[in-house]
C-alpha positions in Angstrom: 2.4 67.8 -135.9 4.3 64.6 -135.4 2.6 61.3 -135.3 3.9 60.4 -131.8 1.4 63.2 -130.4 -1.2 61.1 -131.3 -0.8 58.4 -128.5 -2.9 58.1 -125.7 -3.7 55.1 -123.4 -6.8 53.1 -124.5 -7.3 50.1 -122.2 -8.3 46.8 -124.5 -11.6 46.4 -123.0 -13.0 49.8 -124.0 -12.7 49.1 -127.5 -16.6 47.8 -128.1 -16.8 44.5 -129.5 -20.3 44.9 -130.3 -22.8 48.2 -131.0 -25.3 49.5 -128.6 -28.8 47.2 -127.9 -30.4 50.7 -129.6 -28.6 52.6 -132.2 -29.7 56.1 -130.9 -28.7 55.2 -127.0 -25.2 55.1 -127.2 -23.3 57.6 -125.1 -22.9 61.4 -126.2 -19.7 63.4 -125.2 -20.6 67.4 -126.1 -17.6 69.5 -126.6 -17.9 72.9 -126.4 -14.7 74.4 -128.6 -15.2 78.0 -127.4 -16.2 77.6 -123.6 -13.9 74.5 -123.0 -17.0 72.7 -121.8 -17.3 68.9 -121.7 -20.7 67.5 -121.3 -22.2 63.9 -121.0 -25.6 62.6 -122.7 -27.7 59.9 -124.5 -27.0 60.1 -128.4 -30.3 60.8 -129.0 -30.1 63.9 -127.1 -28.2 65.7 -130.2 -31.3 67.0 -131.6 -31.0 69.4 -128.3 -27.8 71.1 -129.6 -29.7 72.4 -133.5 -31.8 74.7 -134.6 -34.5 74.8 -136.9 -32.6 76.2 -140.6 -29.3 73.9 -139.2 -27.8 71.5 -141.5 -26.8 68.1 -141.4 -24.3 66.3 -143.9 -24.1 62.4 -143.9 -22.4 59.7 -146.1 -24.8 57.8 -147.6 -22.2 55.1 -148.8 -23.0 51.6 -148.7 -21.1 49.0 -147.0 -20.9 45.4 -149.2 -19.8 42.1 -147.9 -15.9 42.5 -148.6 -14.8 39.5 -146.7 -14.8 36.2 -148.1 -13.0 32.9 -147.5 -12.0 30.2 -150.0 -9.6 27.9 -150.8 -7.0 27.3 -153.3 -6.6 24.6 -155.7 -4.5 21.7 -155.5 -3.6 22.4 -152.1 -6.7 23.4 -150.2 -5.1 26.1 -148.1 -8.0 28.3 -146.6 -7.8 31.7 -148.2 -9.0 35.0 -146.3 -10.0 37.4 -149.8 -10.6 41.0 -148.9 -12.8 42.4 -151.7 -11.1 46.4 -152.3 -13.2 47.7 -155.6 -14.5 46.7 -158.6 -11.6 47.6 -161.5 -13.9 45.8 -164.4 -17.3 45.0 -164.6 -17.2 43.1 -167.7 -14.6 41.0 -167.2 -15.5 40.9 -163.2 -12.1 41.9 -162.2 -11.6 43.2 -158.8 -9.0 44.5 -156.4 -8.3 42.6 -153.3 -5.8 41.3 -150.1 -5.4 38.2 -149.5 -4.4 36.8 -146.2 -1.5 34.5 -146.0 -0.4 36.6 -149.1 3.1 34.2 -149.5 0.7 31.5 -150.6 -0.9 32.9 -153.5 0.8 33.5 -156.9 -0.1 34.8 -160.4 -2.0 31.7 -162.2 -3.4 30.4 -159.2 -7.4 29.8 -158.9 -9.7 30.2 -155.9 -12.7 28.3 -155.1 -15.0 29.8 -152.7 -18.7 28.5 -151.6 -19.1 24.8 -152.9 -16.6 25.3 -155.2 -17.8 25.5 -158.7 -20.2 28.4 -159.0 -17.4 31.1 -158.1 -14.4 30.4 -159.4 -11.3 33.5 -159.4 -8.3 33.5 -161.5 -5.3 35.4 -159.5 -4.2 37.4 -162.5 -1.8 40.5 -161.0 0.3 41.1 -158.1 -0.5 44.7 -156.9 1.4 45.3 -153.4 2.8 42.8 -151.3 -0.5 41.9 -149.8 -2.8 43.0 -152.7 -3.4 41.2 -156.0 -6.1 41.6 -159.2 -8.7 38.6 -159.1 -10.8 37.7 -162.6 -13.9 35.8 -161.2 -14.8 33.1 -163.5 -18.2 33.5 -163.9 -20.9 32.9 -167.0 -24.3 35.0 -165.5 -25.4 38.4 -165.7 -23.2 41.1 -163.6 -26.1 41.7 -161.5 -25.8 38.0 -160.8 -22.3 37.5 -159.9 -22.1 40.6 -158.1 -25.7 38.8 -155.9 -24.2 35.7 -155.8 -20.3 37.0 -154.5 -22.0 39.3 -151.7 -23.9 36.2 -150.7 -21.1 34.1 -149.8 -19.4 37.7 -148.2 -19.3 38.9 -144.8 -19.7 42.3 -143.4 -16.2 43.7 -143.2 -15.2 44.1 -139.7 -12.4 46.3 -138.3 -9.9 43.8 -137.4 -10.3 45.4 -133.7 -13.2 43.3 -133.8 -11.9 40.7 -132.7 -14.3 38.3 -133.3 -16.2 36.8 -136.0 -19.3 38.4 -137.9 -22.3 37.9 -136.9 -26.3 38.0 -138.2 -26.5 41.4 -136.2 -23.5 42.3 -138.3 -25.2 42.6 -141.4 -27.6 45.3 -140.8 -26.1 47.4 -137.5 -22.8 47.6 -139.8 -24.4 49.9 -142.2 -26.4 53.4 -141.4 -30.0 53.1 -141.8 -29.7 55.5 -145.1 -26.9 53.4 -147.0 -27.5 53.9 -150.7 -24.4 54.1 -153.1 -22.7 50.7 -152.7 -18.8 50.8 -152.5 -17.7 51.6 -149.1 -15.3 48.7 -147.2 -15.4 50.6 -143.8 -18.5 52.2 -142.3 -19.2 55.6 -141.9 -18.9 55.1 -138.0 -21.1 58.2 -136.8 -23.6 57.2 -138.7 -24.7 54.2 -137.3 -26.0 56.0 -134.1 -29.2 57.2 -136.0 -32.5 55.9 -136.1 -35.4 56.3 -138.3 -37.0 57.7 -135.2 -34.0 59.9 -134.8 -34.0 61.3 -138.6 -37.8 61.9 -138.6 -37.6 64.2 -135.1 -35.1 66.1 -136.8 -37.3 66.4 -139.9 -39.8 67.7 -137.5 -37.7 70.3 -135.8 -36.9 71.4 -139.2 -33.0 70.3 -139.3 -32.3 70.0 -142.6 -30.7 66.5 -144.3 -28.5 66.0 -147.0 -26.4 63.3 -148.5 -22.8 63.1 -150.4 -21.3 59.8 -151.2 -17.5 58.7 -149.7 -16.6 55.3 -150.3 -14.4 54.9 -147.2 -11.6 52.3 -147.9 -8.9 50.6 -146.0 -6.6 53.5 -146.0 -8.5 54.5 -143.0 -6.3 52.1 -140.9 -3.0 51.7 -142.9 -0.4 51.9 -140.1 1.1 55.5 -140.7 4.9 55.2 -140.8 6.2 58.1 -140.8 6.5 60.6 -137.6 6.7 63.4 -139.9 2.9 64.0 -140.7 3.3 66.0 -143.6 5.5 63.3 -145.3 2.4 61.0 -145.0 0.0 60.1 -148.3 -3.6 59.5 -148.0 -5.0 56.4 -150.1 -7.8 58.2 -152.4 -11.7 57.6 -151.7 -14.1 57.8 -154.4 -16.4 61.3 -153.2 -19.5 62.2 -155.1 -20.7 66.0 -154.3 -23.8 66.8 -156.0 -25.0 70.3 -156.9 -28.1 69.7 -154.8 -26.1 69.3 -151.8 -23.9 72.3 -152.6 -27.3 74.1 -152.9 -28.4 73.3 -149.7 -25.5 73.9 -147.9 -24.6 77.2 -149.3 -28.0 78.5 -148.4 -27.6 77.3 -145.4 -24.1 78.9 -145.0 -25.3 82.3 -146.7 -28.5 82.2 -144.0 -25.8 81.9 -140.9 -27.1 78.8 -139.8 -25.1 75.5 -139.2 -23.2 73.0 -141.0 -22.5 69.9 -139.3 -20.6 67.4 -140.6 -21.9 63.5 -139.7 -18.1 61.8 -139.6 -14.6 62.7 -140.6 -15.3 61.2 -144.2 -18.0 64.0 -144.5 -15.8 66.4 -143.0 -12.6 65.5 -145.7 -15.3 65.3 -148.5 -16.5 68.8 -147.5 -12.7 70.0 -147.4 -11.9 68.7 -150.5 -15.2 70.3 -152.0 -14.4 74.1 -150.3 -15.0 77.2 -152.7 -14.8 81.1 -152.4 -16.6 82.7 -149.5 -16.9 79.4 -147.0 -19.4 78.2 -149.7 -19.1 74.2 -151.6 -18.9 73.3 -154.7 -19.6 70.1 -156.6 -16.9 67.2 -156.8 -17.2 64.0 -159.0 -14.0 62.1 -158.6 -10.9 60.6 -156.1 -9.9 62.7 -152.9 -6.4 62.0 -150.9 -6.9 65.1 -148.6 -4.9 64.1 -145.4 -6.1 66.5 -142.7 -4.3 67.0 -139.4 -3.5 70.2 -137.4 -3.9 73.3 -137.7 -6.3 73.5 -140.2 -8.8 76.3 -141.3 -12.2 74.8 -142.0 -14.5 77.4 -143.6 -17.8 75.5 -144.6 -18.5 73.0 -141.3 -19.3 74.6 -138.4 -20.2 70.9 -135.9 -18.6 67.3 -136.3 -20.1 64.2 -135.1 -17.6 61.8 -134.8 -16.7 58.3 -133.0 -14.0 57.8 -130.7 -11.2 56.9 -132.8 -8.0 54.7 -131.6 -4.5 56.1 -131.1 -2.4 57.1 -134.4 -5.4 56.6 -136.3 -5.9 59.4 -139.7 -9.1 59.8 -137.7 -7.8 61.4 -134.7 -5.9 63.3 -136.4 -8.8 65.5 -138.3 -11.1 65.4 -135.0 -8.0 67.2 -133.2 -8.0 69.7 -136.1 -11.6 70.3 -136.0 -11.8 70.7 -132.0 -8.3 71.6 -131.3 -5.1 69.4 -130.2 -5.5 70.3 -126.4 -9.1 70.4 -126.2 -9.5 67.1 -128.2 -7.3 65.2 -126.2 -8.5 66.0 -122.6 -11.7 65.1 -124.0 -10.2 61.7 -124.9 -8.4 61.4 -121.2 -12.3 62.0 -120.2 -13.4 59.5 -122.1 -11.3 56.9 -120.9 -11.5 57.9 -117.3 -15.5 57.7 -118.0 -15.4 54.0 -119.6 -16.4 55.4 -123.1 -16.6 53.1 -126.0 -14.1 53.6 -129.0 -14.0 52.7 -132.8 -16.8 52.0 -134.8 -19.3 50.2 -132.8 -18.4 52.7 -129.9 -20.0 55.9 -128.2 -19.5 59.7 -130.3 -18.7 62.9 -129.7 -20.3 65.5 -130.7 -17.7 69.2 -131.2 -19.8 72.4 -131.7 
């Protein structure tokens, strides 16, 4: 696959600037992979499509306030800091960008807030844009780490083109956010209520969790047209053996697995054993997936609608199918769905 079949026409305006008024009302798009079938509902119409013994997988990473803004000493400049990961506890260094990059050089110090109580020391250069921060800091970790998210913001997609807001804080993050470390949201999951989750307790849909801390790498600009010459950055993906339980009995009673988001569905992938069965996974995962590709263990994907060239696309097309996928996309446009991560989802079985 080259990267150029990955373009379609996505006027500006579909791309939603803000999430639905009710998480579970967004629009549904229901693909049908061996009919060809193309069908149109309210989200919260997916409990129609499973079955009682089914089998739903989410990410129960937890989005933290990555962006901050200071500014730099002597000069004043106004810094954009993107918080990446934490490299050190102890000495509270931490892996960022920083936006305009050519201003900031090793030795330099950053004041954010009023300016005294966090305080960072630039101490590496790690890419171009990237750098190694040590926050200056005397407290406890548990209170740098409160006091640092406090004067963060909820970490947008820069096709957000606008500036985070109050709503931001809690309709960027899925209702069952647990394990703190993700910069990006698990997109699909942000169309489920608690409403939503208990009805499918009721039906008897079974729930269970892995941890993916999505990263940036989601949107790096691919630059090769060759896809196969292209490297995944690596996510941090935690697959316990109770999940691997669950879903093997699941498999091994021929009911389904469906995947909630491509960063389930690469963190099942990279997880596959013998027989279409998981196994447990502590540990980094760089699994690029694009078509063709033989999934064994999902059987349904949930998924957003994800903008042109994106990594995203590109495993949704080998889960559904190139064709398939793709006229689905010309029907969403044509039907004014809404794309990225605040947008409608489609729903492949």
């Amino acid at each position: 696959m080259k990267l150029s079949q990955f373009k379609f026409n996505l006027p500006e305006e579909l791309i939603a600037q803000f999430p639905a008024p009710q998480r579970d009302e967004s629009r549904l798009m229901v693909v049908n992979r061996a009919s060809g079938e193309i069908e149109h509902r309210v989200f919260k119409n997916i409990i129609d499509y499973f079955e009682e013994g089914d089998i739903m997988v989410f990410n129960d990473t937890r989005v933290f306030p990555a962006r901050l803004y200071g500014y730099k000493e002597k000069t004043g400049a106004r810094i954009e800091v993107f918080l990446l990961r934490e490299l050190n506890a102890e000495n509270k260094l931490w892996d960022v960008l920083v936006e305009p990059a050519r201003k900031i050089r090793i030795g330099n110090k950053l004041y954010f807030g009023d300016g005294e109580s966090m305080v960072a020391e630039v101490i590496d250069n790690t890419t171009s844009r990237g750098r190694t921060l040590r926050f200056l800091y005397d407290g406890s970790h548990e209170e740098f780490k409160n006091e640092l998210f406090s004067l963060g913001q909820p970490p947008l997609p820069q096709y957000i083109e606008r500036e985070p807001q109050e709503l931001d804080v809690e309709r960027y993050q899925t209702i069952y956010a647990a394990n703190e470390g993700a910069v990006v949201a698990p997109a699909a999951g942000l169309h489920f209520s608690r409403e939503l989750m208990k009805r499918l307790e009721i039906k008897g849909i079974n729930q269970a969790f892995m941890t993916v801390h999505s990263g940036l790498g989601n949107f790096r600009e691919i630059d090769v047209e060759d896809l196969t010459k292209h490297r995944m950055d690596s996510e941090q993906l935690e697959i316990t053996q109770a999940l691997v339980d669950m879903v093997n009995g699941v498999k091994d009673r021929h009911h389904r697995v469906c995947a909630i988001g491509t960063s389930v569905l690469r963190g099942i992938a990279s997880a596959v054993s013998m027989g279409g069965h998981m196994k447990t996974y502590t540990g980094w995962t760089n699994k690029f997936i694009f078509p063709p590709y033989d999934f064994t263990v999902t059987d349904a994907l949930l998924s957003n609608f994800h903008l042109p060239y994106s990594t995203m696309l590109m495993m949704v097309t080998a889960f559904g199918g190139y064709d398939l996928v793709m006229e689905a996309y010309r029907e969403a446009v044509k039907e004014k769905y809404r794309f990225g991560a605040y947008g409608d989802a489609m729903l492949i079985l």
